[in-house]
N, C-alpha and C positions, 0 to 999 in steps of 0.2 A: 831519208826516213829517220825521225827521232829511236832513240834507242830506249825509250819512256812506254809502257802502256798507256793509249790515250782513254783518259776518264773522264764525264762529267764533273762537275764542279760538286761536291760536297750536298750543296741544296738541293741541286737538279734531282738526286739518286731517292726515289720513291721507295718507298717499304710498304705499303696499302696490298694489299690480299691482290687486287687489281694490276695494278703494275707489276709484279713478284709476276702474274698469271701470263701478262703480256711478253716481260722480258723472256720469259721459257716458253713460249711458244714463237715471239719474232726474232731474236736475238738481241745482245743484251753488250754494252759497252763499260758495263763494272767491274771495277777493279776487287774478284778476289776476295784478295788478301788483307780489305778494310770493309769494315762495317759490318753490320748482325750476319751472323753465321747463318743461321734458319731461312732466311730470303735466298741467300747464295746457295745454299742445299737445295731449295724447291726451284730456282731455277735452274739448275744443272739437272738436278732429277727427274723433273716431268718428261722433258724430250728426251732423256736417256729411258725413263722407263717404256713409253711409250717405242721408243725403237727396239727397245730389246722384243714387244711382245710383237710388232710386226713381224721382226728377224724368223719367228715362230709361223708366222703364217705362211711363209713358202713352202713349206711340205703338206703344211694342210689344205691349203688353196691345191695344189696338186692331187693329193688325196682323194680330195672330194670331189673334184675333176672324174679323175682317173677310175676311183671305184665305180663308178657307170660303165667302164669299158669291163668288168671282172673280175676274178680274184688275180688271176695271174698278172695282168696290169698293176694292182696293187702291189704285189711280193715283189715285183719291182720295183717300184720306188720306192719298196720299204729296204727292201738288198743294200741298193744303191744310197739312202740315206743313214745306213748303217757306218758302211764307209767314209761318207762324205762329214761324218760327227768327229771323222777324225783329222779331216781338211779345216774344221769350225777350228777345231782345236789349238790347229796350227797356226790361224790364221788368228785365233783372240789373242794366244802368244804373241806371235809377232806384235799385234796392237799396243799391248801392255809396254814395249820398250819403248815405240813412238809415245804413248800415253805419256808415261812416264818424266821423259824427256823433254819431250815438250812442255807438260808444266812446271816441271824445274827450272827451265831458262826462263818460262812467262815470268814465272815468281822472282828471278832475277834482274827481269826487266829484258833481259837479255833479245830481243827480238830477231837479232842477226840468226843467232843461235839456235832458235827455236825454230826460225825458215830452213836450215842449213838441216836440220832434223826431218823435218819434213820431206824433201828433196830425198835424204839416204834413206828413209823408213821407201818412199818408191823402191829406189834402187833394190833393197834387200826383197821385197817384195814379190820382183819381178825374178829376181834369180830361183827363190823358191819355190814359184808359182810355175815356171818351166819346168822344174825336177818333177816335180808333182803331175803336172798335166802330161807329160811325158810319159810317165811308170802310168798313167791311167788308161791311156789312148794305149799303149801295147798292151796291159794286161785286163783289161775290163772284163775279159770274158773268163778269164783266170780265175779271178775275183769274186766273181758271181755265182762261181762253181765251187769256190771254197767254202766260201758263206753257204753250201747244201744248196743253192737252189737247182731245180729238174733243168733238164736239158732241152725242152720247151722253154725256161723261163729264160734258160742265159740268150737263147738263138733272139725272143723277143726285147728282152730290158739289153743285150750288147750293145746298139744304137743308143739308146737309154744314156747311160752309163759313161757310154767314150763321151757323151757330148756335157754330161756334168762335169767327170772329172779333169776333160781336157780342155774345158774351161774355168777351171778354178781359180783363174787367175782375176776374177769378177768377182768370187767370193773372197778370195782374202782381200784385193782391195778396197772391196767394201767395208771387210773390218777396218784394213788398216788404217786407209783414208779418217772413216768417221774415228779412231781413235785419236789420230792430229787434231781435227777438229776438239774433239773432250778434250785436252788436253791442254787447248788455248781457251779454253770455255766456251766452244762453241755450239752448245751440243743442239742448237737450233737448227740448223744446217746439216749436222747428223739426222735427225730426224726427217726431214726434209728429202732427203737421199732416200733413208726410208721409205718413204710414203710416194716417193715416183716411181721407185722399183718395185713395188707392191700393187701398187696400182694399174703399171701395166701389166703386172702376170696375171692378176684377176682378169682382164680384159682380153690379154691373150691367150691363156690355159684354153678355157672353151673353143677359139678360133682355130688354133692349129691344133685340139686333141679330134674336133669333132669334123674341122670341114668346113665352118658357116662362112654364107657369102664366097669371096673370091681366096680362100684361104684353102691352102691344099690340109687334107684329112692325114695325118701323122698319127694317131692314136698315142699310145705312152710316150712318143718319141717327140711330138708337136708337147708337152707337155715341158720336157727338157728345154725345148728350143723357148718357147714362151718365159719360160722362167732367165736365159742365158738372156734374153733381150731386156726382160724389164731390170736385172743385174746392172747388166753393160750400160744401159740410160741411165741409172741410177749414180754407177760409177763414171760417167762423163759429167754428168751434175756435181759431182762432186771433184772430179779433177777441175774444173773452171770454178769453182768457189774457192779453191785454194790455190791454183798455182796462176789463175787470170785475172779473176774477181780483184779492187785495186779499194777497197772500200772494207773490207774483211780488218776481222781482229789480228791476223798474220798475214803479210805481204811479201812473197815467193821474187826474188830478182832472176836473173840471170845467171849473178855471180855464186849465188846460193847452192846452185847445181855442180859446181867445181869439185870432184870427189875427194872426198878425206878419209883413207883407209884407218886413220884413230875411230872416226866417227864410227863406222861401218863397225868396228870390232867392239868399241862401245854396244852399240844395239844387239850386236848378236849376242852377247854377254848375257845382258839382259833380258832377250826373246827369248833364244835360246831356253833359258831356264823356265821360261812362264809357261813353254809349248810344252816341256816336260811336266811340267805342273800340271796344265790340263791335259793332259796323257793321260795322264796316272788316274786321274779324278774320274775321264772318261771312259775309261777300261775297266776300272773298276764294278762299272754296273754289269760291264759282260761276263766279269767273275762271277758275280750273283746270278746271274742267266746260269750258268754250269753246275750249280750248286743246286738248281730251283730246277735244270731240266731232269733228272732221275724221277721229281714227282707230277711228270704227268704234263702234257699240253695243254689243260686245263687250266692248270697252277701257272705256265708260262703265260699266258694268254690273261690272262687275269693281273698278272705284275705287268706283260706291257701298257694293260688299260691304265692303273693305277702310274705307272711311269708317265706315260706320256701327260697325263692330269698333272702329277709331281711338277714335271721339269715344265710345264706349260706355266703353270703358277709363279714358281720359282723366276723366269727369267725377267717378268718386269720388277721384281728385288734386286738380281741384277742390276739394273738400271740404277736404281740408289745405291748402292755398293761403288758403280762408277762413279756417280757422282761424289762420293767420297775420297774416292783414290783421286778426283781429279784437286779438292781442296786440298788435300795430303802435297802432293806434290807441288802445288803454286806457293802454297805457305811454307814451306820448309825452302824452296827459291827466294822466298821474301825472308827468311831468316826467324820465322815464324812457328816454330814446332810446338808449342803449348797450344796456336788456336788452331794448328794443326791436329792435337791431338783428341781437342776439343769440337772439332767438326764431325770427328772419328765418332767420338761417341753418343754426340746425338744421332748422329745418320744410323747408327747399329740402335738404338735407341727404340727409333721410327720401325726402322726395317723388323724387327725385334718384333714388335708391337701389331704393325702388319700381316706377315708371318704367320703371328702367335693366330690369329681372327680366323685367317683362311685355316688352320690349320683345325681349332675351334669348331670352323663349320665343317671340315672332313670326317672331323671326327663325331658329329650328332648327327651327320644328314650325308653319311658316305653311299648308301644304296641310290641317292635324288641323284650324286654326279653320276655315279656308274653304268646309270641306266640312260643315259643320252647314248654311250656307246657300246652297249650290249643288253641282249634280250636274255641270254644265257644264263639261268641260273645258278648254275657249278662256276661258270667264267664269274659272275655277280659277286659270289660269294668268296673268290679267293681277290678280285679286285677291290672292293668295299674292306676286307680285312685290311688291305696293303693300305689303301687310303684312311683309314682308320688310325694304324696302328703309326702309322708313320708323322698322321698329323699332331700326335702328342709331341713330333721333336724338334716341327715346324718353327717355332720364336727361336731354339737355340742353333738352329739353322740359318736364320736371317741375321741374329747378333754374328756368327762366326762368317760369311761370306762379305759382309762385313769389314770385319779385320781382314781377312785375306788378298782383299783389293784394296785396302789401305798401305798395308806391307808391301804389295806391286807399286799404289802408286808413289811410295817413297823409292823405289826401284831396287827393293828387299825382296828380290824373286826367290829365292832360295827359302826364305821360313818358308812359307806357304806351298812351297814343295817338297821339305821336310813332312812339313805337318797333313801333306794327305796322303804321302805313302805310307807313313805308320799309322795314319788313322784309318786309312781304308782299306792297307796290303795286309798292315800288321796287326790291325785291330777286325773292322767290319766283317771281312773275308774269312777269317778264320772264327772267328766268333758264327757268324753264319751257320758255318758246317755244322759247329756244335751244336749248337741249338737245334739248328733240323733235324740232324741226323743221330746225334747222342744221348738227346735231352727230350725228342718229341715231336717237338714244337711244327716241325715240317715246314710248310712255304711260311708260316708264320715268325718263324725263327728269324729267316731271312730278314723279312718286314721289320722285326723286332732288331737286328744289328743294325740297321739301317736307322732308325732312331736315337740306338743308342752313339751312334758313330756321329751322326748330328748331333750331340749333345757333348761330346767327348772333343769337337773339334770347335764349337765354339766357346768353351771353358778353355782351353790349352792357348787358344788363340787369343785371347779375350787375357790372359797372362803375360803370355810374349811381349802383346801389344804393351802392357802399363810397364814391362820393363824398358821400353824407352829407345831400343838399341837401332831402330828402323831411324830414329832423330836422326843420325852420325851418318847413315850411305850417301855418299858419297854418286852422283849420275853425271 
C-alpha cells in the first residue's frame, strides 16, 4: 500500500455547489490539506451535521413510541437516558482521541499510522465498554432508585435499563467507529452508519413495543431491544467499511492489529481527558436542575422543555464543530497550522452565524416552539422564558463550541477542559444561585447564567485559540 493519500489529479477536483453537495453525501477522495477551505468544510459538515441530528432521534423515536404505553413507560426512558448521557459522554471522549489521531497521521500521510489507530481506538473501546456494561447489568435497579423513581417504575424500566446499559458497547462503538471515520475524512460513511441504525429503530420500536405481526409484545423493554438491534447493524456497517471494505480512504491489514502499549497510553492521554471534559460540561446542567428544583415542578418542567429544544438545536452545530476539528488535525499533520487556523475560523464563523438565526427565531417566536410540547400554561411560561432568554447567547455559543473541537482536534484536551470547569463549576453554577436566589430573578436567573456562561466561553476560547499554543501539541 503507498504510504501517499491517494488524490485525484488537480483538474479532476470540482468546487461547483454540485459536486461540494455530491462529495458529502457519496464520499469524497480529496486531499484536505490543499485547495479552498470552504468546499472541504461543507463536505465534512453536511454528513457530520446531519449525523449528529439523527444521533438525537434515538430517544425521541423511543419517546414517541413509548408515550402510547403511559406515563410510567416514559419516566423510564427518561431515568434511563439520564444515565446513558453519561455513557454519550464517555463514548464522544474516547472519539475525540481516535478523531484526533487519525487526522494527524492523514495529514502526515502517515497511513500505516492511522490504521494502527484505528485497530487500538477498538481495543480501548472494548475494555471500557465491558467496565461500563458490567456496573450496569448489576446495578440498574440501584440506579433507577437513586435517580427517585417509584418502586413500580424501577420493577418495570429494570429490564429497560440492563439491556441499554449492558449493551453500551454498540453506543460507544458507534461513536467511536464513526470518529476514525471523521477523522480520515470520511464522514460520508459516518453518516451512512447513521441512517441504518435509525432506520431500523423507527421500524422496529413499534414491532417489539406493540406486538405487530409475528413479533412478541415487550412493551418499554421491546423498545430497548429495537434500539440495541438497529445500534448493532449500524455498528457492523461500520466495522466492514473500516476494517474489510479494501477501497476506503484507510485500509486495516492484519499487521495493524499487533498491539503497541505506547499506542494504547497515547489514546488514553488523550480520551481520557475529553471524557472529563464532557463530564464536566454534562453534569453541569444537573447542577442547574438542583438550583431550579426549590422553585416548583413547574419551573423544572418548563427547563426540561426548553433543554431538550436547546440541545436538540445545538447538536447539528455539532457537526460543524467536527468538521473543524477534523481540518485542525489533517493540516497541522501536513504541517499546515495557518490554514489550520484559518478553517477554525470560518467554521466558527458559519456556526456563529447559524446559531445566532435559531437563536433570533427563539427569541421572537419562543411560545410557537413551546407549544408543540406542551399545552400548560405555567409549564409555557417558564419554558418560552428559558428559550427566550437563552437564545440571545446562542451565536456566542456556536463561535465557542467551535474552538473547543478545534483544541481536541489538535489533541489540546486539556484547554477545553479547563475552560468548562471554570466556566460552568466556577462561573454558571454559582452565578445561578445568585441570581435566583439573592437577586430575584428565580428560574430566570438560572436561564440568564446559562447565556451568560455561553458568552463567557466563547470569548475566553475564541482568545486561547489566537494565542496559537494548540499549533506546538504534539499527537
Amino acid at each position: 500500500m503507498s504510504s501517499n493519500v491517494e488524490t485525484p489529479p488537480t483538474e479532476e477536483i470540482k468546487n461547483s455547489f454540485s459536486s461540494v453537495l455530491r462529495e458529502a453525501f457519496v464520499g469524497t477522495t480529496r486531499d484536505f490539506t490543499k485547495g479552498p477551505i470552504l468546499p472541504a468544510l461543507i463536505i465534512l459538515a453536511i454528513p457530520m451535521i446531519l449525523e449528529m441530528s439523527m444521533e438525537a432521534l434515538f430517544a425521541i423515536v423511543d419517546t414517541f413510541f413509548v408515550a402510547k404505553l403511559g406515563a410510567e413507560p416514559v419516566a423510564v426512558v427518561g431515568f434511563t437516558e439520564s444515565v446513558l448521557a453519561l455513557v454519550y459522554a464517555v463514548a464522544i471522549g474516547l472519539s475525540i482521541g481516535g478523531t484526533a489521531t487519525v487526522a494527524r497521521r492523514f495529514g502526515e500521510q502517515d497511513l500505516d499510522g492511522a490504521a494502527r489507530t484505528a485497530t487500538h481506538v477498538v481495543y480501548l473501546g472494548l475494555i471500557v465498554s465491558v467496565v461500563m456494561g458490567a456496573a450496569g447489568l448489576i446495578f440498574a435497579p440501584d440506579i433507577l432508585r437513586f435517580l427517585g423513581a417509584e418502586p413500580s417504575v424501577v420493577e418495570l424500566g429494570t429490564p429497560f435499563a440492563r439491556i441499554m446499559f449492558g449493551t453500551n458497547v454498540v453506543i460507544v462503538f458507534l461513536f467511536l467507529l464513526n470518529g476514525v471515520f471523521r477523522g480520515a475524512g470520511d464522514a460520508a460513511i459516518a453518516l451512512r452508519v447513521l441512517i441504518i441504525a435509525n432506520g431500523l429503530n423507527i421500524i422496529l420500536d413499534p414491532l417489539f413495543i406493540f406486538g405487530v405481526w409475528i413479533f412478541p409484545e415487550w412493551g418499554v423493554t421491546g423498545a430497548a431491544v429495537a434500539t440495541v438491534i438497529g445500534r448493532a447493524v449500524g455498528v457492523t456497517y461500520a466495522f466492514w467499511a473500516l476494517f474489510l471494505r479494501k477501497n476506503g480512504r484507510l485500509e486495516v491489514r492484519a499487521e495493524h492489529w499487533r498491539f503497541d502499549p505506547k499506542l494504547i497510553v497515547s489514546l488514553i492521554k488523550i480520551s481520557g481527558t475529553a471524557v472529563l471534559q464532557f463530564l464536566i460540561a454534562t453534569l453541569s446542567w444537573s447542577g442547574l436542575v438542583i438550583i431550579l428544583a426549590p422553585f416548583g415542578t413547574v419551573a423544572l418542567a418548563g427547563y426540561q422543555i426548553g433543554l431538550r429544544v436547546i440541545i436538540f438545536v445545538l447538536l447539528p452545530a455539532v457537526g460543524l464543530a467536527n468538521a473543524a476539528a477534523t481540518l485542525v488535525g489533517q493540516n497541522l499533520g501536513a504541517g499546515q497550522p495557518e490554514r489550520a487556523e484559518r478553517s477554525v475560523w470560518l467554521a466558527g464563523a458559519l456556526n456563529a452565524g447559524l446559531l445566532g438565526l435559531a437563536g433570533l427565531f427563539f427569541v421572537i417566536f419562543p411560545d410557537l416552539v413551546v407549544s408543540v410540547f406542551t399545552t400548560d400554561p405555567q409549564v409555557s411560561t417558564y419554558a418560552s422564558d428559558c428559550l427566550r432568554i437563552v437564545g440571545y447567547g446562542y451565536a456566542f455559543y456556536g463561535l465557542g463550541m467551535v474552538m473547543e473541537s478545534s483544541f481536541n482536534g489538535a489533541g489540546d484536551t486539556w484547554t477545553p477542559t479547563y475552560l468548562n470547569f471554570f466556566v460552568f463549576w466556577m462561573f454558571e453554577i454559582p452565578l445561578a444561585y445568585v441570581l435566583a436566589n439573592h437577586f430575584g430573578y428565580g428560574p430566570q436567573g438560572v436561564f440568564w447564567s446559562m447565556t451568560l456562561a455561553f458568552s463567557m466561553l466563547a470569548v475566553v476560547s475564541a482568545l486561547l485559540f489566537k494565542r496559537g499554543k494548540w499549533k506546538l501539541k504534539e499527537v
